[in-house]
C-alpha positions in Angstrom: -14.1 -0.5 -24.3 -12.8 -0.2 -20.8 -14.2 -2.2 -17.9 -16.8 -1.0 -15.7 -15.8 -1.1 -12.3 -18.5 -0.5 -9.6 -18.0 2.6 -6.9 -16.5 0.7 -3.4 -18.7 1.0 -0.2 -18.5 4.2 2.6 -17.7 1.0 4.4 -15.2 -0.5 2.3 -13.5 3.1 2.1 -13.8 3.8 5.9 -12.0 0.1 6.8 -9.3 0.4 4.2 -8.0 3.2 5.5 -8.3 2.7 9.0 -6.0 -0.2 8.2 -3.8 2.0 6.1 -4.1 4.2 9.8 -3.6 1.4 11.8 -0.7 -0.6 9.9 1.4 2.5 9.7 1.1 4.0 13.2 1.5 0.7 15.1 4.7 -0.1 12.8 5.9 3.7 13.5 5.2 4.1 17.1 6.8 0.6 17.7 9.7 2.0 16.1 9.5 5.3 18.2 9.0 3.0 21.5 12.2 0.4 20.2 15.3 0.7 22.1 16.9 0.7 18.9 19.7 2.8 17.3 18.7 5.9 15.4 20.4 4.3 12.7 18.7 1.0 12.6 15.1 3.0 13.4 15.9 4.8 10.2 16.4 1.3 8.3 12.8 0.2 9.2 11.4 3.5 8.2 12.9 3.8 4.8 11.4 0.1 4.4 8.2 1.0 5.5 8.5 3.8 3.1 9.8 1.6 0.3 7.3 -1.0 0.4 4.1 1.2 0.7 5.5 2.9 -2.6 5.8 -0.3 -4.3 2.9 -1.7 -3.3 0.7 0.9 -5.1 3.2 1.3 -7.8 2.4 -2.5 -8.9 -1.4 -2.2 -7.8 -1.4 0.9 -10.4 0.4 -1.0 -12.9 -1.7 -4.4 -12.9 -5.1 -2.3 -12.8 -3.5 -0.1 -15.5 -3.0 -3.4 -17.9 -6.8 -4.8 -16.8 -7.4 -1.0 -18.7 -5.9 -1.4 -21.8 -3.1 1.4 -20.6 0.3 0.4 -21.8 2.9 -0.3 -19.0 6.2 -1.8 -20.4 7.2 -4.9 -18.8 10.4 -3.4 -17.7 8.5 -1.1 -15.3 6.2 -4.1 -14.5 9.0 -6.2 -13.5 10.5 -3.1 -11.1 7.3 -2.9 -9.6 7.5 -6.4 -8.6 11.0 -6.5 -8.0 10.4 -3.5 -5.6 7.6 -5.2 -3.4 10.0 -8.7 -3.0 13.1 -6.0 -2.3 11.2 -4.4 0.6 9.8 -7.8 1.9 13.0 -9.3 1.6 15.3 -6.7 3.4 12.5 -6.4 6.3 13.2 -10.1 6.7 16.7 -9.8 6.8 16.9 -6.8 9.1 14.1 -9.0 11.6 16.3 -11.9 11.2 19.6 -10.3 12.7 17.8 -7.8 14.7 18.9 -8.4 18.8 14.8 -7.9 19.1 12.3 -10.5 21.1 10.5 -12.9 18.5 7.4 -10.7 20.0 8.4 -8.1 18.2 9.8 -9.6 15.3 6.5 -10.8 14.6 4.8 -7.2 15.7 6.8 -5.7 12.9 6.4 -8.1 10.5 2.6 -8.2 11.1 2.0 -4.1 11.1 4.4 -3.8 7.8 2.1 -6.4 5.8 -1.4 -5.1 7.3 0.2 -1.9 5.8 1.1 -3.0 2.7 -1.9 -4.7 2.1 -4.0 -1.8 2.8 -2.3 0.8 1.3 -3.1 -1.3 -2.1 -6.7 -1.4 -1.3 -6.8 2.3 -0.7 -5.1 3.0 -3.9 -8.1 0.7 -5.8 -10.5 2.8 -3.6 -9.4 6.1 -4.8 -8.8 4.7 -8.8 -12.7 3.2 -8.5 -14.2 6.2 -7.1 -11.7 8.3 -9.6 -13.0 6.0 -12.2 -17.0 6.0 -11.1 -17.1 9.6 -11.0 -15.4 10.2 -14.8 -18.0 8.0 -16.2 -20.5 9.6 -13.8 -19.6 13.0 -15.9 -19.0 11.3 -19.3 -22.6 9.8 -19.3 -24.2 13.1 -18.3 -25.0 12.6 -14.5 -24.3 15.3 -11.9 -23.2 15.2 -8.6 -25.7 16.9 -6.1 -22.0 18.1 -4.0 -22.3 21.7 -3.5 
């Protein structure tokens, strides 16, 4: 039997993604406002890009165990690697960056809000995903027309 996991609040839904929102634009339009090479800008993107995609990768893959769905641990391990990759190279890139400690610590800050985030609007989408296959499977109907 798999777990029953209740439907998240409008509210809960709402807030995660104007984090997600939030996170991501400040981090982008601090790179787009960063005196920067278009190089180095490219750097922090693919980073921001990197870590967002691990993020939800591991959040899938640990809610996928708490299911009973198999996920080798060689894919498990990757996930995590991923994350610790893309927190670890941000760090490094901060660290010798020529940038104020300011915005060091602005970058560092909107990266992890968007991390963070972007994991609780992946478990958003798999609960309501989730809520409305049982919703189906136990013979309710949505009243959406």
């Amino acid at each position: 039997m798999k777990p029953q996991f209740q439907r998240p609040t409008a509210a809960f839904v709402g807030a995660s993604w104007i984090a997600l929102l939030i996170g991501a634009l400040t981090y982008l339009t601090g790179l787009w406002n960063s005196a920067m090479p278009l190089n180095e800008q490219g750097y922090y993107f693919t980073i921001l890009m990197y870590g967002l995609f691990s993020a939800v990768s591991l959040q899938k893959s640990v809610r996928d165990r708490l299911e009973g769905i198999h996920v080798t641990s060689i894919y498990f391990g990757l996930c995590w690697i991923s994350l610790l990759l893309s927190l670890l190279l941000l760090g490094v890139g901060l660290g010798n960056a020529t940038l104020a400690l300011s915005e060091k610590g602005f970058f560092a800050m909107s990266f992890t809000l968007s991390l963070f985030a972007a994991v609780a609007v992946q478990k958003n989408v798999r609960d309501i995903s989730g809520s409305e296959s049982s919703e189906n499977r136990d013979g309710i109907k949505d009243d959406v027309a």
